[in-house]
C-alpha positions in Angstrom: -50.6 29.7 18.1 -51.5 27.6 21.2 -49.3 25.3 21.3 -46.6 28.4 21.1 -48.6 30.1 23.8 -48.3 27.5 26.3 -44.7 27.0 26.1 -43.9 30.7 26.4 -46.4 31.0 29.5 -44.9 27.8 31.4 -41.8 28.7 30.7 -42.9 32.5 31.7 -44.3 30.6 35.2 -40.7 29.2 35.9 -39.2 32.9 35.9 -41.9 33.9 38.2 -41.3 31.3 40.7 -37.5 31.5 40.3 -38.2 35.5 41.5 -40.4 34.4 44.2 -39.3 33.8 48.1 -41.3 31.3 49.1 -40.0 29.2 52.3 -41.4 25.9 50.8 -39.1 23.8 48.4 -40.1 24.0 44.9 -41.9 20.2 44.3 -39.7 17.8 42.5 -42.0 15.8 40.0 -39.2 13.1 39.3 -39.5 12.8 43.2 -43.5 13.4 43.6 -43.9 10.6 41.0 -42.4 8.0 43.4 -43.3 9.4 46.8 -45.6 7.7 49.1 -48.9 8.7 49.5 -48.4 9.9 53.1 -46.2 13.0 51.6 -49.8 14.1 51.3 -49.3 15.9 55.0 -46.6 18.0 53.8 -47.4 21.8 52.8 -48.3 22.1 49.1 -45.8 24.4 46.9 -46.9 26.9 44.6 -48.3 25.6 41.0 -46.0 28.2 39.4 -43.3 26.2 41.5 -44.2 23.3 40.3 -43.5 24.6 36.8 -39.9 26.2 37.7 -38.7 22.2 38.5 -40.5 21.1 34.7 -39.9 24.2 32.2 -38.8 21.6 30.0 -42.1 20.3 29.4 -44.3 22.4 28.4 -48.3 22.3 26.9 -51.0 21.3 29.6 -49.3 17.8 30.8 -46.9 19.3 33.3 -45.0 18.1 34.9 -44.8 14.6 33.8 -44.7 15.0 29.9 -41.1 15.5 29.6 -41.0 14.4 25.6 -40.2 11.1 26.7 -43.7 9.7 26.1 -44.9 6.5 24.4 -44.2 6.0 20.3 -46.9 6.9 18.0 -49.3 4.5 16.9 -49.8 5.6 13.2 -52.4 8.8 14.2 -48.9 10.4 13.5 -45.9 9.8 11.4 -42.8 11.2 12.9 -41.3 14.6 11.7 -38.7 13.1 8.8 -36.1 15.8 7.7 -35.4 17.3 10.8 -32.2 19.1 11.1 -30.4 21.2 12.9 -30.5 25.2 10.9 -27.6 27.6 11.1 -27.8 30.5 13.8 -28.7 34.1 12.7 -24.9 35.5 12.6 -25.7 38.2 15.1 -27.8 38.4 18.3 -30.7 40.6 18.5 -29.7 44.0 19.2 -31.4 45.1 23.0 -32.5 41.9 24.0 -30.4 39.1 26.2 -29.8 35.9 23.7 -30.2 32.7 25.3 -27.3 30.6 27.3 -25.0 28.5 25.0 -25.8 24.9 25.2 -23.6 22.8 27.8 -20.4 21.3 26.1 -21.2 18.4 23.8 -24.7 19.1 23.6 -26.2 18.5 20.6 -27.7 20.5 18.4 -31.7 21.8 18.5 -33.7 20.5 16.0 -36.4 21.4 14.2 -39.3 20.2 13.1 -40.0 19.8 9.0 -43.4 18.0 7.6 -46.1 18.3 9.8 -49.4 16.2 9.7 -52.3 17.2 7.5 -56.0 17.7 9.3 -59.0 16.6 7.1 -61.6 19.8 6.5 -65.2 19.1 6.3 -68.1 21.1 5.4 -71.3 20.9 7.4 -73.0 23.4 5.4 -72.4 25.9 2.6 -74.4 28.6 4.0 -76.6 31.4 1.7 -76.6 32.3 -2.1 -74.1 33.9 -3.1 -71.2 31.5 -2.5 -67.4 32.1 -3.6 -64.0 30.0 -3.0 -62.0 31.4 -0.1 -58.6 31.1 -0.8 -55.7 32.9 0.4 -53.5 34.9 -2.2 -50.8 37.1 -0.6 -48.5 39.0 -2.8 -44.5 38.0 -2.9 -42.8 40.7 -1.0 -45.8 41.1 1.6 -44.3 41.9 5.0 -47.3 41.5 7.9 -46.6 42.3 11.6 -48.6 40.5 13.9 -49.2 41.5 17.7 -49.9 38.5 20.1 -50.5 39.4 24.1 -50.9 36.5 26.0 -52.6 35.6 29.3 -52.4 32.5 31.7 -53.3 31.2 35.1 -52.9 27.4 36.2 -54.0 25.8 38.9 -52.7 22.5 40.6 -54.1 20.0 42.7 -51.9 16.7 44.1 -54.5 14.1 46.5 -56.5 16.1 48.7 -53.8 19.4 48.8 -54.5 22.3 46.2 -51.3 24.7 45.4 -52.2 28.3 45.5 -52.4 29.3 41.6 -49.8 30.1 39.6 -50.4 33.0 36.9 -47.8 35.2 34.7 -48.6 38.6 33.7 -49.7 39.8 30.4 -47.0 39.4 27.6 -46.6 40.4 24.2 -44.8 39.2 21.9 -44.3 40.8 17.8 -43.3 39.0 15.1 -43.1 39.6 11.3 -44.2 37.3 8.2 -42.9 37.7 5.0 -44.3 35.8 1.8 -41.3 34.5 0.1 -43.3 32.8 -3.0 -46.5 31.5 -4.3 -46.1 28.9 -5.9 -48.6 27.9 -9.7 -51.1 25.8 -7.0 -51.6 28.5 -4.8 -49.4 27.1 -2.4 -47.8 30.1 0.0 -44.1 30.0 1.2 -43.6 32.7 4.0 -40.7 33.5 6.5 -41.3 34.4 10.3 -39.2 36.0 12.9 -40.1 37.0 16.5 -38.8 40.3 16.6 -39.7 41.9 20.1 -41.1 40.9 23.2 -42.7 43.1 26.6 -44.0 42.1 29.7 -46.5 44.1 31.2 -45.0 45.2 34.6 -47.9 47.1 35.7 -48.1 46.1 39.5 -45.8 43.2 39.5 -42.2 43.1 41.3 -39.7 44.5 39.7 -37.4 41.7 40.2 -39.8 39.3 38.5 -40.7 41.9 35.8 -36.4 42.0 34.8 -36.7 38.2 34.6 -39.5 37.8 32.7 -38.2 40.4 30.1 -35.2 38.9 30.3 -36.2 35.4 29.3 -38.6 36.0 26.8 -36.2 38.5 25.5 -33.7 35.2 24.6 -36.6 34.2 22.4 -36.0 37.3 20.3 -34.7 35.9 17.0 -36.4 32.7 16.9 -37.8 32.2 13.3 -38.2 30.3 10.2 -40.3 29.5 7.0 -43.5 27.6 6.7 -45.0 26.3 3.3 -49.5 26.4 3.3 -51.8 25.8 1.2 -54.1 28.8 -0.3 -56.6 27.1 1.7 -54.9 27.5 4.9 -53.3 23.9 5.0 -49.5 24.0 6.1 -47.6 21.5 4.5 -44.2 22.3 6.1 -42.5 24.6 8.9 -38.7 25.0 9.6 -37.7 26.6 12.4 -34.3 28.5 13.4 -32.9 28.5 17.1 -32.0 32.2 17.8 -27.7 32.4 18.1 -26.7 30.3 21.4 -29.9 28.5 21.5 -30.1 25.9 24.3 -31.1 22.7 24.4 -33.6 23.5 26.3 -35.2 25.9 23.9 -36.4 22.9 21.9 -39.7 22.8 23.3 -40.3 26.2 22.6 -39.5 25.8 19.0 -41.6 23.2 18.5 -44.6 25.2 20.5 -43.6 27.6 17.5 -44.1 25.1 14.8 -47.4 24.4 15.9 -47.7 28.0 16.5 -47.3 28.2 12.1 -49.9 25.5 12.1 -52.3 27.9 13.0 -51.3 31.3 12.0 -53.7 30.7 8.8 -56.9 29.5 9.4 -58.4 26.3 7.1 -60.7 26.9 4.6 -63.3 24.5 2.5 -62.4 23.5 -0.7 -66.8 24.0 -1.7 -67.6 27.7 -2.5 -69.6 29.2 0.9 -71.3 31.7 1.6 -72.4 33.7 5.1 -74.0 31.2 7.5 -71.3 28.1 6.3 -69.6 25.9 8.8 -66.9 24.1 8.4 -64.8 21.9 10.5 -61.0 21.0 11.2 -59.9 17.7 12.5 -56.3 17.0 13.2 -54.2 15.0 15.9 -50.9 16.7 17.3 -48.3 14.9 19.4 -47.7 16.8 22.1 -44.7 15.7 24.6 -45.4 12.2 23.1 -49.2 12.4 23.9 -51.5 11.9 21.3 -54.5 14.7 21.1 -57.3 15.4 18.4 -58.1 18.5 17.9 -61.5 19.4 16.4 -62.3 23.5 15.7 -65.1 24.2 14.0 -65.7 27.2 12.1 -68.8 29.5 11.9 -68.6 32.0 8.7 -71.1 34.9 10.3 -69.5 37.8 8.1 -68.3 38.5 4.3 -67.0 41.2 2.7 -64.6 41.6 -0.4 -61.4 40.0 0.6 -62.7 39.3 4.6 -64.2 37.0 6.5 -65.5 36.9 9.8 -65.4 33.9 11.7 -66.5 32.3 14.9 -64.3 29.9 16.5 -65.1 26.4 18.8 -61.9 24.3 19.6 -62.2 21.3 21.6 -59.0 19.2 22.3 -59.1 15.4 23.8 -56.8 12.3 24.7 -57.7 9.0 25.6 -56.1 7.5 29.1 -52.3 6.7 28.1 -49.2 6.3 29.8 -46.7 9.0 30.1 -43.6 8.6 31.5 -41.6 10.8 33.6 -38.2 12.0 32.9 -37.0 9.2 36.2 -38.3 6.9 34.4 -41.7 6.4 36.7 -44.2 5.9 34.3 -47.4 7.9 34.8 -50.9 7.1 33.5 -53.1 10.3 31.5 -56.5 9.7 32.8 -57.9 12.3 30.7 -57.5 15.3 29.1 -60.0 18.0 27.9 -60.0 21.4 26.7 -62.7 23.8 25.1 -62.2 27.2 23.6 -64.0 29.7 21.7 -63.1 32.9 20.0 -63.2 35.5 17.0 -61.2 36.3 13.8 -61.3 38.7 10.9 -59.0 37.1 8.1 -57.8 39.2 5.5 -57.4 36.7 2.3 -54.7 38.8 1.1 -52.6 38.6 4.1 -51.0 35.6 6.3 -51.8 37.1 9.7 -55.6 37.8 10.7 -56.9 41.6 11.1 -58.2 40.6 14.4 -58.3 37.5 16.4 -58.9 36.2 20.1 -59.4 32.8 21.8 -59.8 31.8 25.1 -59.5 27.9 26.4 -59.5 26.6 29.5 -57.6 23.1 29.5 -58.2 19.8 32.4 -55.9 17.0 32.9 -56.0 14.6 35.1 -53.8 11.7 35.9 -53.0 8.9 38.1 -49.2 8.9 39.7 -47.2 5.7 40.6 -48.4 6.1 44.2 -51.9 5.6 42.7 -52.4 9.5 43.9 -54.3 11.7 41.9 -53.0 14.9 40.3 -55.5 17.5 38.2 -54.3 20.4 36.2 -56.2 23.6 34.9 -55.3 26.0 32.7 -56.5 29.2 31.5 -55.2 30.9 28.4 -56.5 33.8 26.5 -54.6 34.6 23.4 -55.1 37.8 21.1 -53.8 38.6 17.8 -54.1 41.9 15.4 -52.0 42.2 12.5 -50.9 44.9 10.0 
């Protein structure tokens, strides 16, 4: 779900700032990236500004990740059988659908085979040990609940923009297993079906615009093919009707978003006291990151587990390049998170889950300037 998370947030951050009067001009990154370094006098905008000029980019490398990044060096292979879906034939009822792409646009694609992560067992944990496995009935419809919280924080040279952060949202979607297959393998369908924006204390101006545009994400779904031990093999996702362009980003954040819904399992029987780990690297804006999340099993019961969660995310210094052009050099990135989650094996979504990760990037900008970026997210999840 994070990588789903952070889109909706910085794109959540752009309606703020588009609300906000603020008598400073919102910062122009294609512009920051090539100014000199004596633009270090001039009065620092507001990180939530920052994001209104770079929506398009979303995930913790704003605002230079623009998805125009270097090629992958074989960590990934590139999504193959990407293609545009068909729109649902009707908008959402009560919610604004998104603006029509400009004419001659082309269509928003999706994302098909995703990369598989390697799970390894540190220990197996006390007597008696089962398989964990995941075995949904066909027909199953779970609703899961999502409310989402971020705050980011901005730093260019020796200025630091006042902090940007977007009120609580939450967001419901449904998942609907489609088939099990002989090898246990699980095809389910997904649909975001609602969203709300918590406008407790918040102007009402920003409040209609945030409901507004996370109310164009309403409709945005598709199907996703995992293993019974939480692996997903494949995702498709649908643009809702009158997608833009723009809402590529945020389908991909949603096909990552899939990657995660169902949590990996060993292949070894455990028992309480096992630990496990997850390793995978995901290509985000055309920045390579591993992911490691390890996995503490502290609680069993007939058909549930109770986990504890670690996540640590990394890149190694690369070069990013801006959407001018200007290319942009990733000094590092780092990010550590830890949570909870009660998984029900006979369901997709968990019974209860929560995570909280803060995220630092740093980076180097043509005018040899530095620029660090932290984020805060906490993400929490109860299905029925």
């Amino acid at each position: 779900m994070l990588r789903f998370a952070r889109s909706v947030a910085l794109l959540s951050l752009a309606l703020v700032a588009g609300c906000q009067k603020n008598d400073q001009a919102p910062v122009q990154p294609e512009k920051l990236a090539t100014s000199s370094a004596s633009s270090d006098a001039a009065a620092p905008p507001s990180a939530s500004a920052s994001v209104a000029a770079t929506s398009s980019a979303p995930g913790p490398l704003i605002p230079y990740a623009a998805g125009q990044g270097p090629a992958p060096t074989g960590d990934i292979p590139s999504p193959d059988g990407a293609e545009p879906l068909p729109s649902p034939d009707a908008a959402p009822s009560g919610k604004t659908a998104a603006a029509a792409p400009p004419q001659g646009a082309k269509a928003v694609p999706t994302v098909a085979k995703t990369p598989v992560g390697k799970v390894t067992l540190v220990k197996a944990g006390a007597e008696p040990r089962t398989e964990l496995r995941f075995v949904p009935k066909v027909g199953q419809i779970d609703a899961l609940s999502m409310t989402m919280k971020v705050g980011m924080g901005v730093s260019v040279g020796t200025k630091k923009m006042p902090p940007g952060n977007v009120p609580p949202m939450l967001m419901k979607l449904s998942l609907k297993v489609g088939e099990v297959r002989p090898n246990g393998d699980i095809r389910y369908d997904f649909m975001l079906n609602d969203t709300e924006v918590n406008a407790k204390g918040i102007d009402p101006k920003i409040a209609k615009a945030l409901d507004k545009g996370l109310g164009a994400l309403v409709g945005l779904g598709g199907y996703a093919i995992a293993s019974s031990t939480g692996i997903t093999r494949e995702v498709k996702v649908n643009p809702p009707k009158g997608a833009s362009p723009q809402m590529q980003q945020i389908m991909q954040g949603m096909e990552q978003a899939m990657n995660q819904i169902l949590m990996p399992l060993p292949d070894e029987p455990v028992g309480k006291g096992a630990q496990w780990t997850f390793t995978n690297t995901v290509r985000q804006n055309g920045v390579l990151i591993t992911q490691v999340s390890t996995f503490d099993l502290v609680g069993v019961k007939p058909g549930k587990i109770k986990l504890d969660v670690k996540l640590e995310q990394k890149a190694k210094p690369q070069t990013i390049v801006a959407p001018n052009g200007a290319r942009v050099k990733l000094v590092g990135l780092s990010a550590a998170g830890t949570g909870k989650s009660i998984l029900r094996l006979a369901h997709i979504s968990p019974q209860r889950s929560s995570l909280a990760i803060s995220t630092q990037t740093k980076m180097t900008l043509p005018d040899k300037r530095m620029m660090a970026i932290d984020t805060n997210m906490s993400i929490d999840m109860s299905g029925k």
